[in-house]
FIKOL-967523 format. One record per residue (C-alpha): residue number from 1; y negated, z, x. Coordinates in nm, 4 decimals. Last residue first. Layout:
<rs>
{NUM,{Y,Z,X}}
...
</rs>
This chain:
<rs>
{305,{1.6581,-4.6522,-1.8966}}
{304,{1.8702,-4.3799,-1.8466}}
{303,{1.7618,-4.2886,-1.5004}}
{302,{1.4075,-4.2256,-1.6526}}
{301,{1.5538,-3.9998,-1.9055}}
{300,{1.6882,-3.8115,-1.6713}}
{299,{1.3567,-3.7775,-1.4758}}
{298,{1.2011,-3.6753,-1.7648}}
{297,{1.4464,-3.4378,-1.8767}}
{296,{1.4353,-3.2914,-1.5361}}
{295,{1.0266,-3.2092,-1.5691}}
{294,{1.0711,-3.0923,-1.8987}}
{293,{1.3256,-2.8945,-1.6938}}
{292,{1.0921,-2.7806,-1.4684}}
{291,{0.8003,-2.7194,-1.6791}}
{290,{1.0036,-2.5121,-1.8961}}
{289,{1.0700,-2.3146,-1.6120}}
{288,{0.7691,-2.1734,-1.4948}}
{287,{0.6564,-2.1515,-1.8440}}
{286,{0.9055,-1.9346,-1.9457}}
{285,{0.9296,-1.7299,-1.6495}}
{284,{0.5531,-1.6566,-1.6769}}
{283,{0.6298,-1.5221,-2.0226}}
{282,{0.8456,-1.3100,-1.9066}}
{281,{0.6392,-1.1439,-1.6185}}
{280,{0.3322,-1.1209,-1.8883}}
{279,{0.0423,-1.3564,-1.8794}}
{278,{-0.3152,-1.3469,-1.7101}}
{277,{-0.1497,-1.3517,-1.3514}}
{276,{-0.3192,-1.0671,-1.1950}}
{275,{-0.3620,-0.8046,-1.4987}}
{274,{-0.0337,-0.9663,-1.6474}}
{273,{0.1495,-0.8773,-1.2978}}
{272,{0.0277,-0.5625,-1.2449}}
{271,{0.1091,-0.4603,-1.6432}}
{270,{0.4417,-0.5724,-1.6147}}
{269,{0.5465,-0.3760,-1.2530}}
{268,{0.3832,-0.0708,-1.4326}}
{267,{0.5750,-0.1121,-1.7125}}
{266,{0.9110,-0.1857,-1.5458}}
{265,{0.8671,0.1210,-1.3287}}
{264,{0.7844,0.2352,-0.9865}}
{263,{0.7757,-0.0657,-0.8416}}
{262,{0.9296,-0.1092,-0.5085}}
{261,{0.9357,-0.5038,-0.5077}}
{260,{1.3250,-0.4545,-0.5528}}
{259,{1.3156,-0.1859,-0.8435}}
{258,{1.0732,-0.4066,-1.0412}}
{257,{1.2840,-0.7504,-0.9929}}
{256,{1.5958,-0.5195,-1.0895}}
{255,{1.3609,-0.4191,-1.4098}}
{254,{1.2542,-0.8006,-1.4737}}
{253,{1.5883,-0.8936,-1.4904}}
{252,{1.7144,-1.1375,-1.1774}}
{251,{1.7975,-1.4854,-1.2627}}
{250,{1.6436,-1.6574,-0.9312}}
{249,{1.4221,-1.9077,-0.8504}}
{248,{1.1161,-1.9123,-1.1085}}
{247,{1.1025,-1.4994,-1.1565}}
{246,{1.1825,-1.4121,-0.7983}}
{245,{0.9208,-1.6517,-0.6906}}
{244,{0.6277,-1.5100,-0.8742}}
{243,{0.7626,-1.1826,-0.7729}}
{242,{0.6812,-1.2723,-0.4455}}
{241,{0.3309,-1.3099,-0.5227}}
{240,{0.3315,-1.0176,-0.7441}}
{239,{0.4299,-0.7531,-0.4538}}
{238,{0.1877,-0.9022,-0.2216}}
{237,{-0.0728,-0.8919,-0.4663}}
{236,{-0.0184,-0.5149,-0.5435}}
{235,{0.0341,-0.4143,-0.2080}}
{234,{-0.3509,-0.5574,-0.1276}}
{233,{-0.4562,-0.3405,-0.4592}}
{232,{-0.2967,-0.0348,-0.2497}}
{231,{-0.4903,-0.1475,0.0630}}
{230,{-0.8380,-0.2391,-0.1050}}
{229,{-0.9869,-0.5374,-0.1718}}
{228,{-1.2497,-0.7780,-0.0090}}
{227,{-1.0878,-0.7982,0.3156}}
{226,{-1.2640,-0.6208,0.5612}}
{225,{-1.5338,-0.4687,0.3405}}
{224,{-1.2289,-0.3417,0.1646}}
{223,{-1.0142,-0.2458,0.4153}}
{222,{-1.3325,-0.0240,0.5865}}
{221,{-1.3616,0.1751,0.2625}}
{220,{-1.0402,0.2547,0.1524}}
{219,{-0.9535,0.3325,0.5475}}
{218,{-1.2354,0.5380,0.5738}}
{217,{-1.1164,0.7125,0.2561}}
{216,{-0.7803,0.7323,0.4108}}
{215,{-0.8997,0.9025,0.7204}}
{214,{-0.7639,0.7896,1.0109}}
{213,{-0.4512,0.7781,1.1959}}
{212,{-0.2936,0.4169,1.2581}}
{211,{0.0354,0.5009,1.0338}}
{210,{-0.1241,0.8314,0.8808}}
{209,{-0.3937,0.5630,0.6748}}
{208,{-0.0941,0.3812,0.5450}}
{207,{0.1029,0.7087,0.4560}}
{206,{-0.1744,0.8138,0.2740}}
{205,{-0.2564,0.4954,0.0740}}
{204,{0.0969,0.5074,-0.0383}}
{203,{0.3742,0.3063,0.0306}}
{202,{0.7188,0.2807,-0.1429}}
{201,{0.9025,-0.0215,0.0149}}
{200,{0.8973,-0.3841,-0.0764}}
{199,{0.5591,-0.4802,0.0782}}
{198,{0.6649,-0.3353,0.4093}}
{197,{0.6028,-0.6389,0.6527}}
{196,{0.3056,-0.7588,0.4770}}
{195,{0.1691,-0.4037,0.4190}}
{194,{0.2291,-0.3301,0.7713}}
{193,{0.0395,-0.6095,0.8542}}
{192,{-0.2618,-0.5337,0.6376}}
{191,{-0.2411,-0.1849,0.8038}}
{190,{-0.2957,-0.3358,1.1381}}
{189,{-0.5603,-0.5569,1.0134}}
{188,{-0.7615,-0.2446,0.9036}}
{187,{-0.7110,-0.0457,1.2450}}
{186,{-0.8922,-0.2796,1.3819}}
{185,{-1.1786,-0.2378,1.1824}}
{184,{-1.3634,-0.0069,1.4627}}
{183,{-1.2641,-0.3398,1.6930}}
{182,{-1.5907,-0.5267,1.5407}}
{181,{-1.4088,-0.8220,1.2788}}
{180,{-1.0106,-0.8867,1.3202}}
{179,{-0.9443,-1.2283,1.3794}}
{178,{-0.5237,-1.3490,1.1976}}
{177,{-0.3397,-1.3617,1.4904}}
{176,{-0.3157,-1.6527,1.6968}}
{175,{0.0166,-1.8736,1.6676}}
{174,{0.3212,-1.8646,1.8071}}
{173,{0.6419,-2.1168,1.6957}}
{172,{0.9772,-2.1628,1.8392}}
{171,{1.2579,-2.3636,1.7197}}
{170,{1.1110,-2.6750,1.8251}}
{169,{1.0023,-2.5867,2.1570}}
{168,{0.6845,-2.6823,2.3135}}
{167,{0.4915,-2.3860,2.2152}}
{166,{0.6593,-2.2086,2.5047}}
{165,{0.5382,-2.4057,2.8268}}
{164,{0.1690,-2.3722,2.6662}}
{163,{0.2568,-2.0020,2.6652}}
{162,{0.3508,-1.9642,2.9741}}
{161,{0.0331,-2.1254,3.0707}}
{160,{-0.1534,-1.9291,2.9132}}
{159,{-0.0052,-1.6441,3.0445}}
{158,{-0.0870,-1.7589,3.4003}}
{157,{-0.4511,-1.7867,3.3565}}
{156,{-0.4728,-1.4342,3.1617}}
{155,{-0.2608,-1.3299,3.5140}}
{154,{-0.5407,-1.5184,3.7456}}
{153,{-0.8164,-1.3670,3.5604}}
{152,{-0.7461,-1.0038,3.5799}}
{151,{-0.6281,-1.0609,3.9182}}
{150,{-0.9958,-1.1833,4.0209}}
{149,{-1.0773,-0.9355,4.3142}}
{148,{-0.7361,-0.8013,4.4717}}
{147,{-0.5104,-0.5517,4.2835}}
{146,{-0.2022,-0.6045,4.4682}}
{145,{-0.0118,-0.5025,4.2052}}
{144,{-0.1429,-0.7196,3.9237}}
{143,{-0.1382,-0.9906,4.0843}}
{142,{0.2575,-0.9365,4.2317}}
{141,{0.3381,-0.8566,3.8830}}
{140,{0.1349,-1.1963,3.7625}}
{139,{0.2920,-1.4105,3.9940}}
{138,{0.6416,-1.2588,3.9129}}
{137,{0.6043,-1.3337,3.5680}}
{136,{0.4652,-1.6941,3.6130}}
{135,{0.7655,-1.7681,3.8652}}
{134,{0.9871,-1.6592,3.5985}}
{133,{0.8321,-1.8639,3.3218}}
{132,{0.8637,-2.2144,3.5469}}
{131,{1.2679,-2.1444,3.6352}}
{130,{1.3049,-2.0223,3.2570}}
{129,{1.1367,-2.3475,3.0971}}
{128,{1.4424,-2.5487,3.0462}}
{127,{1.6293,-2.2671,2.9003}}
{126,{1.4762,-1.9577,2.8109}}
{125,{1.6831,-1.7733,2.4995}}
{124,{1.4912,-1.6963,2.1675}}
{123,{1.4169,-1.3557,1.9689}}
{122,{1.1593,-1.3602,1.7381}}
{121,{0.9613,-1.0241,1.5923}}
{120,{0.7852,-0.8927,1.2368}}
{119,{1.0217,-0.9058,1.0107}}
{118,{1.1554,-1.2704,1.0188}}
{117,{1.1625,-1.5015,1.2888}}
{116,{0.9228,-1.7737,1.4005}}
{115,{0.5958,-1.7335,1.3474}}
{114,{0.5138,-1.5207,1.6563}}
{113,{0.1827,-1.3697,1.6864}}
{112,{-0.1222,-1.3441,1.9203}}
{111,{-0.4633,-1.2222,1.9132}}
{110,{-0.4085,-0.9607,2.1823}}
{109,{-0.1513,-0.9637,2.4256}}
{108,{0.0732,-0.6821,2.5577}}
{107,{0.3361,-0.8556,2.8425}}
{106,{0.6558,-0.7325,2.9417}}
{105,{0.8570,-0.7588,3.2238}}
{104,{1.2044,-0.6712,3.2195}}
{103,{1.4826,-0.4825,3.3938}}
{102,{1.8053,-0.4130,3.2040}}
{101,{2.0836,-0.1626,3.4304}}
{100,{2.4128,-0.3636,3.3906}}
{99,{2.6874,-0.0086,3.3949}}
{98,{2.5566,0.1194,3.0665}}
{97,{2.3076,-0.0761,2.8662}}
{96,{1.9732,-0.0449,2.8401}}
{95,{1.7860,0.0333,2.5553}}
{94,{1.5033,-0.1202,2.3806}}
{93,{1.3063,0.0147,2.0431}}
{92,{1.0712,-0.1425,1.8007}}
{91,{0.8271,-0.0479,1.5143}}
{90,{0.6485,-0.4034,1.3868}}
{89,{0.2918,-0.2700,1.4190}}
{88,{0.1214,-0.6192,1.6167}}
{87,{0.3968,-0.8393,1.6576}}
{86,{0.7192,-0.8012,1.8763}}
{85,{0.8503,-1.1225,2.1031}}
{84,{1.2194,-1.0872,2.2851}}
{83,{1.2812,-1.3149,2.5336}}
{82,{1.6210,-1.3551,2.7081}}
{81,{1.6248,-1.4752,3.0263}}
{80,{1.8680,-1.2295,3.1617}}
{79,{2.0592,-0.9994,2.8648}}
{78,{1.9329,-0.8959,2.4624}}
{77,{2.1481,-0.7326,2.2270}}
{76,{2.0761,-0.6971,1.8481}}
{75,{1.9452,-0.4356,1.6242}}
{74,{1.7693,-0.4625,1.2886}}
{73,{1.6176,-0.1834,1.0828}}
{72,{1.2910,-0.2111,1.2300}}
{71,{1.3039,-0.3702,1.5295}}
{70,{1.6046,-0.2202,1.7790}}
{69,{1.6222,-0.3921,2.1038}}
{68,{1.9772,-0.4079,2.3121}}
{67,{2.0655,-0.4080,2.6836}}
{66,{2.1882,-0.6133,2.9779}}
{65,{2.1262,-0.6753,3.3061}}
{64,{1.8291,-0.8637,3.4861}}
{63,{1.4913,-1.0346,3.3757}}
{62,{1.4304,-0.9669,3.0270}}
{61,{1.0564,-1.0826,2.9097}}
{60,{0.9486,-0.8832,2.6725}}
{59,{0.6168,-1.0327,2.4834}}
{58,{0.4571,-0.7870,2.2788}}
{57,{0.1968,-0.7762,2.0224}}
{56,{-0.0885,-0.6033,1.9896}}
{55,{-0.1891,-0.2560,1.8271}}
{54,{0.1699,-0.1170,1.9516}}
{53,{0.4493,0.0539,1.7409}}
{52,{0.7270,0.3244,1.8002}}
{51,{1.0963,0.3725,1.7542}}
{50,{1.2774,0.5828,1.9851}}
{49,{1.3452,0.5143,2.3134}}
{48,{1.7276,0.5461,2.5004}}
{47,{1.8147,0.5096,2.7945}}
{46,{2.1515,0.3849,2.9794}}
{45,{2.0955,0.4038,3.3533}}
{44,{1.8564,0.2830,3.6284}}
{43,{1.6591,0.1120,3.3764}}
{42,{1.3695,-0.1211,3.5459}}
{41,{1.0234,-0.1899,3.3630}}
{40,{0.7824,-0.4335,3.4738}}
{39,{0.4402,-0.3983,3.2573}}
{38,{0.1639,-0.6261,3.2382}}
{37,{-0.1276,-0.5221,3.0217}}
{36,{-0.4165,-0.6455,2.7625}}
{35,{-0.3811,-1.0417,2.8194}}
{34,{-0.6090,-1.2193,2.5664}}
{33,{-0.4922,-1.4875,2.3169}}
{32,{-0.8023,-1.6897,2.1747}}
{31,{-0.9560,-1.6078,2.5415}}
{30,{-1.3259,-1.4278,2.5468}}
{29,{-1.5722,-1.6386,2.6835}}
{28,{-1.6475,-1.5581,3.0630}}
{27,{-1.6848,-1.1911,3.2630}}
{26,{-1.4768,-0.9270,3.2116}}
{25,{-1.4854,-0.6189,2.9800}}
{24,{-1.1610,-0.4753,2.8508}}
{23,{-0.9955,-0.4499,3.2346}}
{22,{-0.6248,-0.5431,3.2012}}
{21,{-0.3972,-0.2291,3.2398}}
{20,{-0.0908,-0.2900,3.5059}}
{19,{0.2056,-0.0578,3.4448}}
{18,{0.4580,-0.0094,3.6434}}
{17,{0.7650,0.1795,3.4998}}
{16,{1.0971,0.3661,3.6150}}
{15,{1.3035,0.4470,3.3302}}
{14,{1.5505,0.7384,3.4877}}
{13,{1.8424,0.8610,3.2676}}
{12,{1.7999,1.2027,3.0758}}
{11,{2.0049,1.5571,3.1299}}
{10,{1.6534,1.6584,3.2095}}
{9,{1.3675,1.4234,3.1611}}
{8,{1.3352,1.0970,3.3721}}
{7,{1.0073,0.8960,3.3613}}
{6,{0.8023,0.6967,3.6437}}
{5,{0.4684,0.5861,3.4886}}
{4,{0.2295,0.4153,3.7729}}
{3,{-0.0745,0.3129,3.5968}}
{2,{-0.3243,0.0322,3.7438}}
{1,{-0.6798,-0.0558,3.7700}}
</rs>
C-alpha cells in the first residue's frame, strides 16, 4: 500500500511527499535490517519542520538542491549526494533552502544504527558509490510506486545492497541495533536510547515515559524485565560510567563533575557512585591514578637501567 501526503498550509511553502509503507507481515525470515518505508520528498520553497523523532532510524538520501538538518542541538547544511543517517529517537529537522528547492529520498529501517558520529546521527558525502546508490533509490521509488506483486521484497533487496556498498568505507560504520524483545517493549529500547543520548541532562521517569507515551509504571515495569533495571537506575550507570572517566582523565572537582553529569548535588552524585563503585568519587581518583604513575615510575625506572 501507499500514502500520498501533499502539504502546504496558509502563508506556508509546499512539501510535496510520497510515501511508500512496507507491509509488516511478509513471507521469509525476517531481515537483520528491515525496510519499514520509502519516502521521496521534493521542497518547492523554503520550509520549515520542527523537531520530532521516529521509532527507527533514518536514512536521507539528498538528491537535488540544497538545505540544512537540525539534530538535536546541532545544525549543518546538506546538498546532492549528501547522506544524512538519524537513529532511532534522535529529534531531527530538514529545511530547504531558498532559491535550490532540496529533494530527497529517505528510507525508515528497523534494526539499524550508525556508529559513526556523535549524538545520535552521521553525516557523510557519496563518492564512489553515488552512481550505484542512486540507481538503488530510484529502483525502489519506481517499486514502490508501481505497486506490482513482490515490491516489498525487491526494495528490502535493494537496501541491502546499498548498504553492503556503504559498509565499505573507512570512515563510515552501521551496525544493527541493539534486538528489542515482543514489539509491546519497544518502547523500552527507545527510552534506553534516549537515556544514552541524554545522560547529561535532567530526566525524570515522567518525562521518559511522556517521550514514547505510556504509563510510567508500565514503563518501570516493562524496562526492567527488559533490561534488568529500571530507567532512572539505567541514568544512574550511565552517569557513573562516564564519571569514571572524568575522574582518571581530567582535573575537574567532583562538584563541576556533578553539575556536568546533571546531578543534582555533590552528595547525591557521591553516594551513586560509592553505592556502584564500592569507594567514594575521590578515592576512586586516587587509585586510578596512583596506578598510573606507579605504573610511569616503573617504566622510568626501566629506562634508567
Amino acid at each position: 500500500m501507499f500514502q500520498f501526503f501533499a502539504v502546504c498550509g496558509e502563508g506556508e511553502a509546499a512539501l510535496s511527499t510520497q510515501q511508500y509503507v512496507i507491509g509488516k507481515e511478509r513471507d521469509g525470515a525476517e531481515k537483520p535490517a528491515r525496510l519499514l518505508y520509502v519516502t521521496h520528498a521534493f521542497y518547492s520553497e523554503e520550509w520549515n519542520s520542527s523537531l520530532h523523532t521516529h521509532t527507527c532510524a533514518e536514512l536521507f538520501f539528498i538528491t537535488g538542491g540544497h538545505g540544512a538538518f537540525q539534530v538535536q542541538q546541532d545544525r549543518f547544511p546538506v546538498a546532492i549526494n549528501d547522506l544524512v543517517v538519524i537513529n532511532t529517537s534522535v529529534p531531527h529537522a530538514e529545511t530547504s533552502q531558498n532559491g535550490s528547492p532540496m529533494e530527497y529520498v529517505v528510507l525508515g529501517v528497523d534494526g539499524l544504527e550508525s556508529l559513526t558520529g556523535i549524538g545520535g546521527y552521521a553525516l557523510m558525502h557519496l563518492l564512489g558509490e553515488q552512481e550505484m546508490v542512486s540507481t538503488c533509490l530510484r529502483l525502489m521509488v519506481q517499486e514502490a510506486r508501481e505497486g506490482q506483486p513482490g515490491w516489498e521484497d525487491v526494495c528490502q533487496n535493494l537496501l541491502e545492497a546499498i548498504l553492503l556498498r556503504l559498509r565499505r568505507r573507512e570512515d563510515f560504520a552501521l551496525s544493527a541495533a541493539v534486538p528489542v524483545g515482543p514489539r509491546a517493549n519497544r518502547e523500552c529500547d527507545q527510552v534506553r536510547r534516549y537515556i544514552d543520548n541524554h545522560f547529561k541532562e535532567d530526566l525524570s521517569l515522567d518525562q521518559l515515559a511522556g517521550l514514547v507515551h505510556i504509563n510510567k509504571y508500565y514503563l518501570s515495569h516493562a524496562f526492567r524485565r527488559e533490561f534488568g533495571t529500571s530507567p532512572i537506575s539505567y541514568l544512574i550507570s550511565r552517569r557513573i560510567q562516564e564519571s569514571r572517566f572524568l575522574l582518571c582523565e581530567t582535573d575537574h572537582t567532583l562538584s563541576q563533575i556533578a553539575q556536568i553529569l546533571g546531578f543534582s548535588s555533590l552528595s547525591y552524585f557521591s553516594q551513586s557512585f560509592r553505592r556502584l563503585e564500592g569507594v567514594s568519587p575521590m578515592e576512586y581518583r586516587k587509585r586510578r591514578r596512583g596506578r598510573r604513575g606507579g605504573g610511569e615510575r616503573m617504566k622510568s625506572a626501566d629506562n634508567e637501567k
